[in-house]
N, C-alpha and C positions, 0 to 999 in steps of 0.2 A: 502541508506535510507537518507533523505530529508526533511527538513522541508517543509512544507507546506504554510506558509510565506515567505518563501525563499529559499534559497538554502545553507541554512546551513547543509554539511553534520553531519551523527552522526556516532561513529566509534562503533566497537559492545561494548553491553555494556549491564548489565539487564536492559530489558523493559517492561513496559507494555503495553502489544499488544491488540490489540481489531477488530472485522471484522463482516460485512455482507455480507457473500460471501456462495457459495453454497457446499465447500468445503473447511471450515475453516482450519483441518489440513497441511491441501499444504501448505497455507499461514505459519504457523506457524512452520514448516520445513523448508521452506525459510529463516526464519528469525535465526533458529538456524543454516541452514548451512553455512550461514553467519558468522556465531558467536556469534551472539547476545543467549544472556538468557533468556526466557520467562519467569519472574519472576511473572507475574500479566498475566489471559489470561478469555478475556472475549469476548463469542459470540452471534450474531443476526443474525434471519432469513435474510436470502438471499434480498438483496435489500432493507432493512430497511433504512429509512431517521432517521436521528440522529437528535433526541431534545437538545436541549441548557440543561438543566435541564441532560439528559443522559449522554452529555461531559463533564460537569462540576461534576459530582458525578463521571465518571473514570478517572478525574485530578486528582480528590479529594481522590478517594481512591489508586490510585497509588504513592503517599507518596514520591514524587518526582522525581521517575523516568520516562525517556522520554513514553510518548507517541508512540505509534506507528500503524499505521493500514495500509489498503491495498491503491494504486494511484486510485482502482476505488471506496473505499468510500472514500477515501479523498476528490475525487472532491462534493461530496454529501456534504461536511461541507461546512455551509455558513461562506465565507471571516471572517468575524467578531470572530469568534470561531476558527480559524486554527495555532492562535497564540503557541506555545508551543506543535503541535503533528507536527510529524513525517510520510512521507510513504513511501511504498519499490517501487523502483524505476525497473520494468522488462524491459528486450530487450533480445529480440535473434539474431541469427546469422546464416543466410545459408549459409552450408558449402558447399551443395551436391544442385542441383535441381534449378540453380539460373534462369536459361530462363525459365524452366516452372513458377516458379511465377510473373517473368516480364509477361508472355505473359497473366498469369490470371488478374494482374494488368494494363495490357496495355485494353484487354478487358471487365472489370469492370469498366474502367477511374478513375482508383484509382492511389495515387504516388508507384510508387516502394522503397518497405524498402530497406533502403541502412545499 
């Protein structure tokens, strides 16, 4: 987990989490298997754009604990607003099946996940 301005990591710690995702529990299993605490958990329809007015009332009511929400709403918060939240950072790793997705990403012309 990553700030959003930067790259300040955040170690676990209670947060308050927030998502527009289509399956918000995943997220929020994520974050506890992590270690983090979901002290504060608030959610939005799937692909919801975040108002100014929305973020600043889940600063506001998060009582100073970090912010946190998903890297794909994160990128939906405009620059200006991403000061002081948080997002969870995924990557996977193929163990098994490595030439078959080269050869799907060779013929897609997409890069191969390394």
């Amino acid at each position: 987990v990553k700030t959003l301005a930067g790259n300040v990591e955040l170690s676990p710690t209670p947060v308050s989490a927030f998502c527009a995702i289509a399956h918000p529990e995943a997220f929020r299993g994520t974050l506890e298997s992590a270690g983090f605490k979901v002290a504060q958990w608030k959610t939005f329809p799937d692909h919801h754009q975040f108002s100014k007015r929305e973020l600043t009332e889940l600063s506001s009511k998060a009582g100073g604990l970090p912010l946190v929400c998903t890297a794909k709403d994160g990128v939906k918060i405009p620059e200006s607003l991403r000061q002081g939240i948080y997002a969870t950072e995924i990557s996977s790793h193929i163990e098994e099946g490595q030439v078959i997705v080269d050869r799907i990403c060779t013929t897609c012309s997409v890069p191969t996940p390394s």
